[in-house]
Structure formats: structure tokens, C-alpha cells
Biopython code that builds the backbone (N, CA, C, O; Angstrom):
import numpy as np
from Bio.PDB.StructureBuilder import StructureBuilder

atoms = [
    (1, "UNK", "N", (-86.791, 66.389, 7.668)),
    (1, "UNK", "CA", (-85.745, 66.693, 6.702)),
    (1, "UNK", "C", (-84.388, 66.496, 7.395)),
    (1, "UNK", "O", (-84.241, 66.889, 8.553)),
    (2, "UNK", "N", (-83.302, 65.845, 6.658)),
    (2, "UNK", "CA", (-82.163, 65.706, 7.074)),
    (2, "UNK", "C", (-80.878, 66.536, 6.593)),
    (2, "UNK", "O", (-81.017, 67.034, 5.475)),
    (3, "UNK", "N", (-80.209, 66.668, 6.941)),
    (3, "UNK", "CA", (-79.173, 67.580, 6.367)),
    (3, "UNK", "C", (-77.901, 66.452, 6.595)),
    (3, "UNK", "O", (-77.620, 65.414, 7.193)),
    (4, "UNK", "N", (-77.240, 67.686, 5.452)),
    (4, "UNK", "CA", (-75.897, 66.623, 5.420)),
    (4, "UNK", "C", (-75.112, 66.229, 6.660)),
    (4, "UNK", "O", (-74.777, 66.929, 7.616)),
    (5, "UNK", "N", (-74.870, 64.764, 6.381)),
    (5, "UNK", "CA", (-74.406, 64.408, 7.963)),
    (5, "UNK", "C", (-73.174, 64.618, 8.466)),
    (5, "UNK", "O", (-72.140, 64.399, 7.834)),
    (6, "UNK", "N", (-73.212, 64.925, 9.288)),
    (6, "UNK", "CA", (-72.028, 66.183, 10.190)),
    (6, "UNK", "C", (-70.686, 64.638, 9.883)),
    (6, "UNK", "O", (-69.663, 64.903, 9.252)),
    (7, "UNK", "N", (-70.852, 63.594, 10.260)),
    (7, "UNK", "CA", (-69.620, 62.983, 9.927)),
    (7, "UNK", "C", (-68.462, 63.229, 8.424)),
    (7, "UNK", "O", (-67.275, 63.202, 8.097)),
    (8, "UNK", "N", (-69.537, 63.414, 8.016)),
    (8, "UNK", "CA", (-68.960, 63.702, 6.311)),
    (8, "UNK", "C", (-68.052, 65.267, 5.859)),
    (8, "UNK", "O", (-67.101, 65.559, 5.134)),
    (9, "UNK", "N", (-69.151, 66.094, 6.915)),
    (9, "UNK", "CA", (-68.600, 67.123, 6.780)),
    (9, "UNK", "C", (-66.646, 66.873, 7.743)),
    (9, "UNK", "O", (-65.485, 66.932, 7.338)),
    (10, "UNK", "N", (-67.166, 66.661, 8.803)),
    (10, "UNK", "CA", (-65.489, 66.545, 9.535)),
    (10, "UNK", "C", (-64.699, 66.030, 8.427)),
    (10, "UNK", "O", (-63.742, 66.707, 8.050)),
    (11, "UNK", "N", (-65.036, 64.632, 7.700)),
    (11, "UNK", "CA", (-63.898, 63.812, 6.746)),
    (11, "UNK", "C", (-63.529, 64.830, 5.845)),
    (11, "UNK", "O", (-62.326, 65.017, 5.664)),
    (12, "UNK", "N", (-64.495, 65.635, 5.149)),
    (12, "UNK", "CA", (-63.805, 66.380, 4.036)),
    (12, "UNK", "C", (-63.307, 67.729, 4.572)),
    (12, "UNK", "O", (-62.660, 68.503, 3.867)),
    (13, "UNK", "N", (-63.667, 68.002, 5.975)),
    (13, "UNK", "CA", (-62.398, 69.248, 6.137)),
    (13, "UNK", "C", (-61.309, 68.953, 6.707)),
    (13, "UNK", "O", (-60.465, 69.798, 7.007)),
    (14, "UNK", "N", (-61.165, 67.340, 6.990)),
    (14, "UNK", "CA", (-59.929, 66.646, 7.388)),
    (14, "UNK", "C", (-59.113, 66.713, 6.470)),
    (14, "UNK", "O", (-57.918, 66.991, 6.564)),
    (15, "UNK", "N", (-59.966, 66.360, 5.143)),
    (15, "UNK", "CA", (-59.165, 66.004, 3.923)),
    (15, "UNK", "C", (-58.648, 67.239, 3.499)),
    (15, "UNK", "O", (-57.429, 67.383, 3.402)),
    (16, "UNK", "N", (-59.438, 68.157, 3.231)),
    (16, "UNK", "CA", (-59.053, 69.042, 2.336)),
    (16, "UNK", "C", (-57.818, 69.855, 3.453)),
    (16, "UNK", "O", (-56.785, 70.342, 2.994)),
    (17, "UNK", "N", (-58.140, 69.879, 4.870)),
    (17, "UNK", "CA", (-56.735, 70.612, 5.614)),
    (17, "UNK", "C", (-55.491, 69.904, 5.655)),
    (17, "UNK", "O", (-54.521, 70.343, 6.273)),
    (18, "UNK", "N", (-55.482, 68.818, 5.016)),
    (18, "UNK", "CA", (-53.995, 67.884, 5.223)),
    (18, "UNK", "C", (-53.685, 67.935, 3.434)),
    (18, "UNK", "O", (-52.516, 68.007, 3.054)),
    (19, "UNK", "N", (-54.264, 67.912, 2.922)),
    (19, "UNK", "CA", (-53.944, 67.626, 1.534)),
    (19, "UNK", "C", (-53.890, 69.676, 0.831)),
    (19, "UNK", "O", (-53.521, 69.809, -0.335)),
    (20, "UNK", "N", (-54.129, 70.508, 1.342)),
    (20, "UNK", "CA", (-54.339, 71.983, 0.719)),
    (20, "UNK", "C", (-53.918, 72.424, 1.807)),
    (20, "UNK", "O", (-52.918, 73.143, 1.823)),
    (21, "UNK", "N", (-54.359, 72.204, 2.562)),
    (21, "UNK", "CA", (-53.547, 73.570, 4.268)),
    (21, "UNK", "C", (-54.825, 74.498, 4.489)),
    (21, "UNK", "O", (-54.764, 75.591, 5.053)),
    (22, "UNK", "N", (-55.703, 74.069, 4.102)),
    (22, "UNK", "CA", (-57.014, 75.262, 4.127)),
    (22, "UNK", "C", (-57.198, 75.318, 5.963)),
    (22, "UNK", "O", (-56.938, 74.313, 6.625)),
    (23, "UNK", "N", (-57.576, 76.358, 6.489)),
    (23, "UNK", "CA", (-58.059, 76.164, 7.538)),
    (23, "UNK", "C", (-59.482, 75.752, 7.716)),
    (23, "UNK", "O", (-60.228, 75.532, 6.762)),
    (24, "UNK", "N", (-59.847, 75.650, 9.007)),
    (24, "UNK", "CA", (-61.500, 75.783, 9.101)),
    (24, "UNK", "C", (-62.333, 76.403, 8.560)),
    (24, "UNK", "O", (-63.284, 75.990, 7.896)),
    (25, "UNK", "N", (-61.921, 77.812, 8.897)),
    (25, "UNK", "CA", (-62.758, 78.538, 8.154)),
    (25, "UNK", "C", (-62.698, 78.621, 6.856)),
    (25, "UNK", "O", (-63.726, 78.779, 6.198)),
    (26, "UNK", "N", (-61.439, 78.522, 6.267)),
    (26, "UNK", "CA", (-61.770, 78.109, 4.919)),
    (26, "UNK", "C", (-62.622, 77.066, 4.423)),
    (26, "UNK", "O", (-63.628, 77.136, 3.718)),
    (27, "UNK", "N", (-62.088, 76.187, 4.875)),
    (27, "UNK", "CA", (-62.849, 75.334, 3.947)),
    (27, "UNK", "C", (-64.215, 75.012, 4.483)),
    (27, "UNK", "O", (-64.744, 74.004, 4.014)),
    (28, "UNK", "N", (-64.953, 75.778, 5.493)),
    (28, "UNK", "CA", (-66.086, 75.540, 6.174)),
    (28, "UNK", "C", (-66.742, 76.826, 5.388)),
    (28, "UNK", "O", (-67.960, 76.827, 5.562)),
    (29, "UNK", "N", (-66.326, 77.835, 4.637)),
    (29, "UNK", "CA", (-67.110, 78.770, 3.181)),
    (29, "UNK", "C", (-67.148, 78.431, 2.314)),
    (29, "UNK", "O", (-67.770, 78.850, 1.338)),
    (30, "UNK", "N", (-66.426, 77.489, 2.440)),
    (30, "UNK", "CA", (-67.005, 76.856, 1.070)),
    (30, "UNK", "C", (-68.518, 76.100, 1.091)),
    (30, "UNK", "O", (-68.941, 75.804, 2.209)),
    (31, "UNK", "N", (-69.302, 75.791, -0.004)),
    (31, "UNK", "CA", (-70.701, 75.116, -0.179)),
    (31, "UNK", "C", (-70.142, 73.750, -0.142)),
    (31, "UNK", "O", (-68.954, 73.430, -0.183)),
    (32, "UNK", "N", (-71.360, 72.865, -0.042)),
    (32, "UNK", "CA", (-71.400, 71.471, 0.005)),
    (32, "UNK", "C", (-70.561, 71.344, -1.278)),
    (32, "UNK", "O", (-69.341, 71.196, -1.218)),
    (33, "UNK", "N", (-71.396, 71.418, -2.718)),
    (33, "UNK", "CA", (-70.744, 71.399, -3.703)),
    (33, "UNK", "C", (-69.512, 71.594, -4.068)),
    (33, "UNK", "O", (-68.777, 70.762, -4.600)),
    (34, "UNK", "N", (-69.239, 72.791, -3.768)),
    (34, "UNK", "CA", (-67.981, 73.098, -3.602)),
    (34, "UNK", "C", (-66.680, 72.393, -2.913)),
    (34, "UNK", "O", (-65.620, 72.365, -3.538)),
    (35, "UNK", "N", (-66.766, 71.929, -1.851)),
    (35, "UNK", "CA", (-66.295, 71.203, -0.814)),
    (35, "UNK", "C", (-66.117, 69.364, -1.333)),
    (35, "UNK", "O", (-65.176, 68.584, -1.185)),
    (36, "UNK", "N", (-67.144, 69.235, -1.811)),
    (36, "UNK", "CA", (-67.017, 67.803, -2.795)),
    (36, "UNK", "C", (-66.551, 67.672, -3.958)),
    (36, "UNK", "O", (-66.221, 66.615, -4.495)),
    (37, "UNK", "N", (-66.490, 69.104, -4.544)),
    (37, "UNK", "CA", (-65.742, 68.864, -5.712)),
    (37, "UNK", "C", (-64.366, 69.071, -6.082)),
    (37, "UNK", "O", (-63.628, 68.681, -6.987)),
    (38, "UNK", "N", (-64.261, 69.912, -4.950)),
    (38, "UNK", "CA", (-62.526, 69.853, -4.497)),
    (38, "UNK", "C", (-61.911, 67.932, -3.295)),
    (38, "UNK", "O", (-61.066, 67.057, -3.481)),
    (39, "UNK", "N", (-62.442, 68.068, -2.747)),
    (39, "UNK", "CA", (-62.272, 66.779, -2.804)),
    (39, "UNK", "C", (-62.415, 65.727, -3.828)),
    (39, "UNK", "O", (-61.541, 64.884, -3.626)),
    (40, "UNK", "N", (-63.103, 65.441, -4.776)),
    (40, "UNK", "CA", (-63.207, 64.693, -6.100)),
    (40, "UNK", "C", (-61.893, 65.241, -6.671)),
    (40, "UNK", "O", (-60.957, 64.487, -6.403)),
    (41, "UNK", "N", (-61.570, 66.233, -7.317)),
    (41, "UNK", "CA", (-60.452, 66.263, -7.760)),
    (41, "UNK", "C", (-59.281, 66.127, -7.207)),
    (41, "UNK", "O", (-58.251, 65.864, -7.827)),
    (42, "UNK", "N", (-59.370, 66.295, -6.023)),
    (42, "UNK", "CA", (-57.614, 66.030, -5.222)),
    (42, "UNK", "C", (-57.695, 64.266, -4.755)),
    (42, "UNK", "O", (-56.737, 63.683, -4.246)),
    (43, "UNK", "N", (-58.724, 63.762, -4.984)),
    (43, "UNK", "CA", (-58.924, 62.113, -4.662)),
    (43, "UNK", "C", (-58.597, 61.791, -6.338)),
    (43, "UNK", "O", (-57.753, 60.910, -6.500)),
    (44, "UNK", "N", (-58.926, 62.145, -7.064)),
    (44, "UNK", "CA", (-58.871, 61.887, -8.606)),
    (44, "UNK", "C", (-57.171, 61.973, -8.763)),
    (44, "UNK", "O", (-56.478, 61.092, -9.272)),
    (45, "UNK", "N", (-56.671, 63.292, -8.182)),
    (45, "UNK", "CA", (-55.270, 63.381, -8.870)),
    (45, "UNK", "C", (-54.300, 62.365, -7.992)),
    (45, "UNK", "O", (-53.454, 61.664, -8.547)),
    (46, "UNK", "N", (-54.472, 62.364, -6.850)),
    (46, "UNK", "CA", (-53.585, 60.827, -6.199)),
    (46, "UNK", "C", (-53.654, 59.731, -6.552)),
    (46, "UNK", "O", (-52.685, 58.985, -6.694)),
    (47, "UNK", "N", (-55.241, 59.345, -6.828)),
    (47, "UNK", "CA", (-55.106, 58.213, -7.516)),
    (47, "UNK", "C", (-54.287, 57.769, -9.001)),
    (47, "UNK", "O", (-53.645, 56.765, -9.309)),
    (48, "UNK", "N", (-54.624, 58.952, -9.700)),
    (48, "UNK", "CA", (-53.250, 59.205, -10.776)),
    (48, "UNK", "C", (-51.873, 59.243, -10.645)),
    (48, "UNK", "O", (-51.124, 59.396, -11.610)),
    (49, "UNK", "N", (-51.500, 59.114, -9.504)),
    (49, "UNK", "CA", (-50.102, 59.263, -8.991)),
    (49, "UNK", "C", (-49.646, 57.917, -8.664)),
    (49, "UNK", "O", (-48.433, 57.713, -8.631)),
    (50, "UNK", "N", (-50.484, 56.953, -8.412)),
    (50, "UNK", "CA", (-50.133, 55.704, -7.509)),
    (50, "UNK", "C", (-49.576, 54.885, -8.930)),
    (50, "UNK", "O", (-49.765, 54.957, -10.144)),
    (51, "UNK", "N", (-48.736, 54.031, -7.927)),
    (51, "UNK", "CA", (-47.939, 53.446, -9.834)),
    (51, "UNK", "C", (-48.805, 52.257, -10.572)),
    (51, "UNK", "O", (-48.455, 51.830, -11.672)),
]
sb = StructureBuilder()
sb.init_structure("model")
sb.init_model(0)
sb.init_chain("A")
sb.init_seg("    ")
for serial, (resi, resn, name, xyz) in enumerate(atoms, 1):
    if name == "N":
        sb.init_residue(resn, " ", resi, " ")
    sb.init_atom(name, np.array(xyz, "f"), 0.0, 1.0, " ", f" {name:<3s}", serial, name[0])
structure = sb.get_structure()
């Protein structure tokens, strides 16, 4: 069995600490789900921004 791969995890607490200010530990309580779906929406709303 594999678990989610640790690269993915670093990108989205990269993302979510430059784009929200969350720390580690924040955003490392958050669930997988959770964590992807806040990323989906803050990738969703920039792309809405671009002209």
C-alpha cells in the first residue's frame, strides 16, 4: 500500500503558506481532502484573475 506521496504533500504546504500565511502546523491539520480543496479553490480564484 502506498500513501500519498510526500512530494505533493511539500507542494501544497508550499502553496497554501505563500498564498494564506498558514503555518506548518496549520496546514499539516488539515486532511488530504481538505488540503486539496483549499488548494483547488485558491488555484481556481487566480486563474480568474489573470486577464
Amino acid at each position: 500500500m502506498t500513501g500519498y506521496p510526500l512530494d505533493r504533500v511539500h507542494r501544497e504546504v508550499a502553496f497554501l503558506g505563500r498564498h494564506v500565511h498558514w503555518t506548518l502546523a496549520e496546514t499539516l491539520a488539515l486532511d488530504h481532502a481538505q488540503r486539496r480543496r483549499w488548494v483547488k479553490e485558491i488555484t481556481d480564484q487566480l486563474a480568474a484573475e489573470e486577464p
